[in-house]
N, C-alpha and C positions, 0 to 999 in steps of 0.2 A: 682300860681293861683289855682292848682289842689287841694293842700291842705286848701285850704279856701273853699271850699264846701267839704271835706270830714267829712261824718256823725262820723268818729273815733278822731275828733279833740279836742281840750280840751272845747272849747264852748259848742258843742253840747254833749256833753258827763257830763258837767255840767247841763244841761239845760234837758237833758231826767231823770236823777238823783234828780233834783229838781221835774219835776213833776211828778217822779215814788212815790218820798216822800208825795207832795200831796196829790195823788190820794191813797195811803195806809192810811194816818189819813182821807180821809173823809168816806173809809169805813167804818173805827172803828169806826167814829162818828156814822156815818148812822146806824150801828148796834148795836154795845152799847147802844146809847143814844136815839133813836128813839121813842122807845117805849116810855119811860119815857117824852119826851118833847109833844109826839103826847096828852098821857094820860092829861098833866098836859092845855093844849087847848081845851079838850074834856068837862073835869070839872067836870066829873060824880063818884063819889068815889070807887065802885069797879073796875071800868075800872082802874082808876087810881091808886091802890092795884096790881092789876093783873097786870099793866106793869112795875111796881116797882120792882115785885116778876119773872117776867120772865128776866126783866134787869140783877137779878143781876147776872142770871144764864149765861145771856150772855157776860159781860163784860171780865170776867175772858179768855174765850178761844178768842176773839176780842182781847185782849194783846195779848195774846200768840202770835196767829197768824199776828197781826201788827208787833211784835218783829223779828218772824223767817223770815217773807217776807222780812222786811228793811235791815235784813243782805245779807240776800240770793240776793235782786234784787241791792239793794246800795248799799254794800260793798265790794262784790263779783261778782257783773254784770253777773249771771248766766239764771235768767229766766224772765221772765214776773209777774209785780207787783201781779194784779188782778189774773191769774191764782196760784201763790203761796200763795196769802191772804188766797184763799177760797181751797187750797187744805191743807192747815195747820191748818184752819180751824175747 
């Protein structure tokens, strides 16, 4: 019975790996794409230039750092999703 709540079991070890995955693409969305989706609601043409223009400068390190997190916290179980997102960064 003691192994059925332990947090090192293969369930829950599935299940923090799933939402460590989650929670790493909705920052790349959130950051990435942000700009771009807020601009295109806004409607106003230079807003919408200017977050086209700052997007694409963000997309580029947003991969990176979704890539190096996913190994490092899902492949490797070594750190915390959110702090190695944004220290890769």
């Amino acid at each position: 019975m003691s192994r059925l709540f332990n947090p090192d079991n293969g369930f829950f070890t599935f299940i923090n790996k799933a939402i460590d995955t989650f929670w790493l693409g909705f920052l790349w969305a959130l950051i990435s794409l942000g700009l771009v989706v807020a601009a295109i609601f806004i409607g106003s043409d230079p807003i919408f230039y200017a977050a086209i223009f700052i997007s694409a400068f963000l997309i580029g390190p947003a991969s990176t750092a979704l890539y190096y997190a996913t190994v490092k916290v899902t492949r490797r179980s070594r750190s915390y999703s959110k702090k190695e997102f944004f220290r890769s960064f």
